[in-house]
C-alpha positions as CSV (number, residue, x, y, z in Angstrom):
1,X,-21.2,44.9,12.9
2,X,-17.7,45.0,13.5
3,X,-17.3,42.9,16.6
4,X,-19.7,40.1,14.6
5,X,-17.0,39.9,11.6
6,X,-14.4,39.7,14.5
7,X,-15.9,37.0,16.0
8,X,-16.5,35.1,12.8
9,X,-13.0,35.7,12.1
10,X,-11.9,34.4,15.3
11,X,-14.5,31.6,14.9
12,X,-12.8,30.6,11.4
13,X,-9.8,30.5,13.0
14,X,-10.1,28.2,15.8
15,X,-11.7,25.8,13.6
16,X,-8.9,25.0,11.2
17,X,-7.0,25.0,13.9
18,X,-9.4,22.8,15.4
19,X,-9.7,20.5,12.2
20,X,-5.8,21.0,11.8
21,X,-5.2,19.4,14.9
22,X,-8.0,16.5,14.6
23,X,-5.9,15.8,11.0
24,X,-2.6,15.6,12.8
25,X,-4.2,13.1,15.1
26,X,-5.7,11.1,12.9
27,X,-2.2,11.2,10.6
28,X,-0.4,10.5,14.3
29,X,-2.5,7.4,14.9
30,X,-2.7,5.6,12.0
31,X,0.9,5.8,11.1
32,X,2.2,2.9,10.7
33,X,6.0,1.6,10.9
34,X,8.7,1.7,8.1
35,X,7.4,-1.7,6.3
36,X,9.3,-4.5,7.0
37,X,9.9,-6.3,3.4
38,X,7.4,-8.7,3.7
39,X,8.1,-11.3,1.1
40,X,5.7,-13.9,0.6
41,X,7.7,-17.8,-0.2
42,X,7.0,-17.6,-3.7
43,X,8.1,-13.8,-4.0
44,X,11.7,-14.9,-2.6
45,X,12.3,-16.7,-5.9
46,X,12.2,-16.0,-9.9
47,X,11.9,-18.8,-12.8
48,X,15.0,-18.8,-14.8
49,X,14.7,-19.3,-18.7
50,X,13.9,-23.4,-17.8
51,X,11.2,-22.6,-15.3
52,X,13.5,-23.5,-12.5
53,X,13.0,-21.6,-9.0
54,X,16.5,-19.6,-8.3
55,X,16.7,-17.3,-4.9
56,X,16.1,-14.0,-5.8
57,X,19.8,-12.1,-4.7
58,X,19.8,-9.0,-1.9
59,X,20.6,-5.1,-2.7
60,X,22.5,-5.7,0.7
61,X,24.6,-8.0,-1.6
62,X,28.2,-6.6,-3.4
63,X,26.9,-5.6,-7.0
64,X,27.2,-7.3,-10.2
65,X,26.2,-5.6,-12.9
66,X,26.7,-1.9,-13.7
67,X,22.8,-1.6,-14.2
68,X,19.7,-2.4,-13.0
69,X,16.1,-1.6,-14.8
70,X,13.4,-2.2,-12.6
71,X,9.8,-2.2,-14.4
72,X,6.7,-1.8,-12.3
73,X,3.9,-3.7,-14.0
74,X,0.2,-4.3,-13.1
75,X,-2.0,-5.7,-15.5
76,X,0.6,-4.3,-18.7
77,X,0.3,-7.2,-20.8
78,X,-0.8,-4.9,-23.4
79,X,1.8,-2.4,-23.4
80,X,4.5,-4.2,-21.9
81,X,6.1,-5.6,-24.8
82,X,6.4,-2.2,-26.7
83,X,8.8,-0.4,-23.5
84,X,10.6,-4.3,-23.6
85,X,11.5,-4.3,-27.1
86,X,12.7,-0.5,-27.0
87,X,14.6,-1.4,-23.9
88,X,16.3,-4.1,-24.6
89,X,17.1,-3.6,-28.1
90,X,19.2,-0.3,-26.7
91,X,20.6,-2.5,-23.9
92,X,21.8,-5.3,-26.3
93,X,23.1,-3.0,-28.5
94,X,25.2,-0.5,-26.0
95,X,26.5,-4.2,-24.9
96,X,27.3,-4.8,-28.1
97,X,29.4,-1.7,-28.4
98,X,30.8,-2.2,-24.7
99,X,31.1,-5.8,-23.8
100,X,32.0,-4.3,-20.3
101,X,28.5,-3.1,-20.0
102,X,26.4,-5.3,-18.0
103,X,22.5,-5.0,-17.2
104,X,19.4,-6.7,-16.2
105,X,15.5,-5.8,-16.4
106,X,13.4,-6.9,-13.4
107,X,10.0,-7.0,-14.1
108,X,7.7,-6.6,-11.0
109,X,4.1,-7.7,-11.9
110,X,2.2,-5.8,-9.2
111,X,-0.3,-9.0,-9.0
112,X,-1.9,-8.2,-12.1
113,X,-5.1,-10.2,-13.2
114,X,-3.7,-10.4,-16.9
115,X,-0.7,-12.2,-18.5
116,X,1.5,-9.9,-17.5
117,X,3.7,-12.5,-16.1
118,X,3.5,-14.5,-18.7
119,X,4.3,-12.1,-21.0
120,X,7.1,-10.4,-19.6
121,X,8.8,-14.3,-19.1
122,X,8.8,-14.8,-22.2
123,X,11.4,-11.9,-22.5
124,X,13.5,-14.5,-19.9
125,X,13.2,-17.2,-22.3
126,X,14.7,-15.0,-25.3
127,X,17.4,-13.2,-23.6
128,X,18.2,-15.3,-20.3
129,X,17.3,-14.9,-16.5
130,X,21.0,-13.3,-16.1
131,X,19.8,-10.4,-18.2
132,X,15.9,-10.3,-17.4
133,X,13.8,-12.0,-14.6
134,X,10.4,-11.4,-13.4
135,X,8.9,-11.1,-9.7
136,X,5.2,-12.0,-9.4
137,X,3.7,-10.6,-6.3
138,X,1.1,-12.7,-4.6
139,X,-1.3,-9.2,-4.0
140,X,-0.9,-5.7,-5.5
141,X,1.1,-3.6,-3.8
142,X,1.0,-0.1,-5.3
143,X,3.7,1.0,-7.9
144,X,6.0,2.2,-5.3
145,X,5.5,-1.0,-3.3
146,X,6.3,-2.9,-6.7
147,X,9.6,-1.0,-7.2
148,X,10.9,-1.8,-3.8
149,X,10.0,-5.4,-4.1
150,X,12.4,-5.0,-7.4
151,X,15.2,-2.3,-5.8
152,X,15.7,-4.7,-2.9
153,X,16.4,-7.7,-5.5
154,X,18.3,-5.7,-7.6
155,X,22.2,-6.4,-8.6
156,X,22.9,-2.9,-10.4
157,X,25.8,-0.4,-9.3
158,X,22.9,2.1,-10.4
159,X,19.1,1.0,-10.3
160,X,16.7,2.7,-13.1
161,X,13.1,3.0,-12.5
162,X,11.1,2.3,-15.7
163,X,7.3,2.6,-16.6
164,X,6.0,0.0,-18.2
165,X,4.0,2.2,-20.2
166,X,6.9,3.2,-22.1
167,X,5.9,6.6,-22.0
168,X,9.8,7.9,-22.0
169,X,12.5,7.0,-24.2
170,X,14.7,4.5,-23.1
171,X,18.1,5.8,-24.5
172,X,17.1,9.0,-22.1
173,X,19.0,6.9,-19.6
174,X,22.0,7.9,-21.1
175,X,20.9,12.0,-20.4
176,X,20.2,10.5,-16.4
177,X,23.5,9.2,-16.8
178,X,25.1,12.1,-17.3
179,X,22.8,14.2,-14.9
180,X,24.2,11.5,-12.2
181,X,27.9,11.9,-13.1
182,X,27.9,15.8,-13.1
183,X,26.8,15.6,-9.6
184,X,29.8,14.3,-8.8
185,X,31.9,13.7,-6.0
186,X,28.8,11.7,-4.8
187,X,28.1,11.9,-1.0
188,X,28.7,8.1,0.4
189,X,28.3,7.3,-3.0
190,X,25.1,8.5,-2.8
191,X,22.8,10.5,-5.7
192,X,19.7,10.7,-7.6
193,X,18.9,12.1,-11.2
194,X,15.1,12.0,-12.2
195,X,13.8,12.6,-15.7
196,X,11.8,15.7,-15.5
197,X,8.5,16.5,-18.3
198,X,8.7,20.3,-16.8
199,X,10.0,21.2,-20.6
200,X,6.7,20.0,-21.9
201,X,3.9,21.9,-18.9
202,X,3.3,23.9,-21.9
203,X,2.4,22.0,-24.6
204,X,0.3,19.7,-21.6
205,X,-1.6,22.3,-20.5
206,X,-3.1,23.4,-24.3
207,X,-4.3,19.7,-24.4
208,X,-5.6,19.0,-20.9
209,X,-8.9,20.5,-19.6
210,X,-9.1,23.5,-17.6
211,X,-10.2,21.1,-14.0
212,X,-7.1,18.5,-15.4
213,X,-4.8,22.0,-15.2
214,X,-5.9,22.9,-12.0
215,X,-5.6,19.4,-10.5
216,X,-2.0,19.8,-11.6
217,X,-1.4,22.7,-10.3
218,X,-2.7,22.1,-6.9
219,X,-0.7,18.9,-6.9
220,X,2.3,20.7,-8.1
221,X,1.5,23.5,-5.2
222,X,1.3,20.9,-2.6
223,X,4.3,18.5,-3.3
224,X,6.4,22.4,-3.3
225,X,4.8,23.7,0.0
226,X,4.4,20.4,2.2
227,X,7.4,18.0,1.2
228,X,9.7,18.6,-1.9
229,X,11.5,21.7,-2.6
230,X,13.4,22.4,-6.0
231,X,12.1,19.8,-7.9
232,X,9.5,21.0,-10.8
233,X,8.2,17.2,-11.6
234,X,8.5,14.5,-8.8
235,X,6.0,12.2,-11.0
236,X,8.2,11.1,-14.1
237,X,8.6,7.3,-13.5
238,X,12.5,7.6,-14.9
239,X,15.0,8.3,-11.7
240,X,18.2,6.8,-11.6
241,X,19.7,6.2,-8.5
242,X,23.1,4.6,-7.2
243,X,22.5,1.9,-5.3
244,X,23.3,3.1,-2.5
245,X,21.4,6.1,-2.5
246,X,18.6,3.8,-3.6
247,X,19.3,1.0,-0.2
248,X,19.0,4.3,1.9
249,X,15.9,6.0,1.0
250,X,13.3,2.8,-0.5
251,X,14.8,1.2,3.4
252,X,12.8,4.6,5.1
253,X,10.3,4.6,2.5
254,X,6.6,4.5,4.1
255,X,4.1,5.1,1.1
256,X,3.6,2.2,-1.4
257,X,1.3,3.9,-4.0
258,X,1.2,6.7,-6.6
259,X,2.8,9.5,-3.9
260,X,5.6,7.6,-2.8
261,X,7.7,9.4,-5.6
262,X,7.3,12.6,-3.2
263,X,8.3,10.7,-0.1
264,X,11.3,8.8,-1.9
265,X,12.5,12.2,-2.6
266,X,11.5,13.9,0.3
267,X,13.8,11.3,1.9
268,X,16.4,12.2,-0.3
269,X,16.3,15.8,0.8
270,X,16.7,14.7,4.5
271,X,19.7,13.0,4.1
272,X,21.4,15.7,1.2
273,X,21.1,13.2,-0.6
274,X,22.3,15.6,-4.4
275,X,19.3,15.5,-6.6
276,X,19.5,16.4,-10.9
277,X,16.3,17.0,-12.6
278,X,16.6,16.2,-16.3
279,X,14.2,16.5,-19.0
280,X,13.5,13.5,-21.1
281,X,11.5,12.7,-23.7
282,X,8.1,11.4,-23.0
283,X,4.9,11.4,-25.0
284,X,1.6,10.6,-23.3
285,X,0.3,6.4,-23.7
286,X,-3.2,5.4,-23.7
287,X,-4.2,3.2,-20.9
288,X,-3.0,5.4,-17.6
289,X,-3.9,3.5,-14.4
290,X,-4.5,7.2,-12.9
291,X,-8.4,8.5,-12.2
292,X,-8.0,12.0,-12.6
293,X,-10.2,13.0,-9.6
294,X,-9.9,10.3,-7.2
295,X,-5.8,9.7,-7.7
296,X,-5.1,12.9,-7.7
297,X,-7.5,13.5,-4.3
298,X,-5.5,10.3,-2.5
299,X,-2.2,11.8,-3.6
300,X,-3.3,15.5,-1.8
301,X,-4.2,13.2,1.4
302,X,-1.0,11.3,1.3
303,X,1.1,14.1,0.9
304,X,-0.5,15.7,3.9
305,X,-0.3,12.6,5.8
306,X,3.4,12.7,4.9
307,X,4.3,16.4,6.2
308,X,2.2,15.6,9.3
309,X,3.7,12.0,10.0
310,X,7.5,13.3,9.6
311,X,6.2,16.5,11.9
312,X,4.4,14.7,14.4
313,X,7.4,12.2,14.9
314,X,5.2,9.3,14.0
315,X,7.7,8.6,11.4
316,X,11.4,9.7,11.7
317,X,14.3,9.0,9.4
318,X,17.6,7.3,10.9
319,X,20.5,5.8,9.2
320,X,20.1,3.0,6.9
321,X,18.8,-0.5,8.5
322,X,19.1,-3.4,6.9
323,X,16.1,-4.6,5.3
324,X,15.4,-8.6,6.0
């Protein structure tokens, strides 16, 4: 009996190393390069408030505006004007207060079917294309393919990500702010403070079901053990970043959908790159674009795919290239 268990132990064995190394393979050849921006000729331009084409600027350019709020959006027509209106009635008024303050909202509509666009231009037309300009994408791209598209036409010193959902108080910012500042003297200017819903696992868990909870801690045990240390929620769509340490990491940034978070900050981590995690306020809004199951199963591939890629060598992180 005993030699049979050995054998089935030894059996076990060589077959997750067996499938191990089949993964790596498979992860190995179907890696695919740092994306080149790929900008199709009506993604290299915005409509001002007249409906004029103007080129869309560069974040290789000199900065103008102390910050930038980029705004991921596919099919958010809905919800859209609800984070807008919060948004940019705390941005006109902190203006108001500091007439040195200076912003702008890009909205990136993700090729949404809806009106998205139109919706979120009409926010141009009130307030001006100085202070708010949207970027339709020809095809969807994933949320973190969205944000780049919107980071790489940014003009901010520091560049907010924002869901469109709303799901997190705007005035927050002010908390990332702070979070950003304390990490001071910044590395090459260089730092990152995301909002963090950590504070709130409790008071989730209660409500979710128990497969939900288990889903999210499996996640939560695979971003920790394959790719981000230190950092209890990589998810939260708020993150502030300078705009430098944004040009760095979005430049090496290989995932386009709902994991690239992990692989923005794993990134981050490679270059010491000084991370805060801050807790915000956020409250949950109907109309998630997530499938429990199926998301969070893509999200366990891709952050397998990611360990394996950046162990492999298939991907490797140098010093920042300039994006064309």
């Amino acid at each position: 009996m005993a030699p049979l268990r050995l054998q089935l132990a030894v059996l076990c064995v060589a077959l997750a190393a067996a499938a191990l190394i089949l993964i790596s393979m498979v992860a190995f050849i179907t890696a695919t390069n740092v994306p080149l921006l790929h900008q199709h000729e009506e993604e290299k331009f915005f409509l001002n408030a007249k409906g004029q084409k103007e080129t869309l600027p560069s974040i290789w350019d000199s900065p103008t505006k102390q910050l930038s709020v980029v705004v991921p959006s596919y099919n958010e027509e809905k919800r859209l004007p609800v984070m807008m209106d919060e948004a940019l009635g705390y941005l006109e008024k902190r203006q108001k207060q500091d007439p040195s303050f200076t912003y702008e909202v890009i909205v990136v509509d993700d090729g949404s079917k809806d009106q998205t666009s139109k919706v979120a231009f009409k926010y141009c037309q009130k307030y001006g294309s100085d202070k708010v300009r949207v970027i339709t994408l020809v095809k969807n791209r994933g949320k973190g393919g969205a944000i780049r598209m919107g980071v790489f036409s940014s003009r901010g010193k520091k560049i907010l990500m924002a869901d469109a959902d709303g799901a997190t108080k705007f005035p927050d910012v002010e908390k990332l702010e702070k979070g950003l500042n304390d990490l001071q003297p910044w590395p090459d200017q260089m730092a990152i403070a995301c909002g963090s819903r950590a504070h709130l696992e409790k008071e989730s868990i209660a409500q979710r079901s128990y497969f939900r909870t288990l889903l999210m801690y499996g996640f939560h045990f695979l971003v920790w053990f394959l790719c981000v240390k230190g950092i209890r929620d990589t998810q939260c769509g708020f993150k502030l970043l300078t705009r430098e340490a944004a040009s760095r990491t979005f430049s090496s940034l290989h995932i386009e959908r709902w994991a690239f978070d992990v692989e923005l900050l794993y990134i981050a981590q490679f270059f010491k790159i000084p991370i805060a995690e801050i807790a915000v306020n956020w409250t949950e809004i109907e109309g998630s674009k997530l499938v429990p199951f199926w998301s969070w199963l893509q999200m366990g591939k891709d952050l397998l795919f990611i360990r394996l890629r950046y162990l492999t060598g298939a991907w490797r992180l140098e010093q920042t290239r300039k994006v064309n």
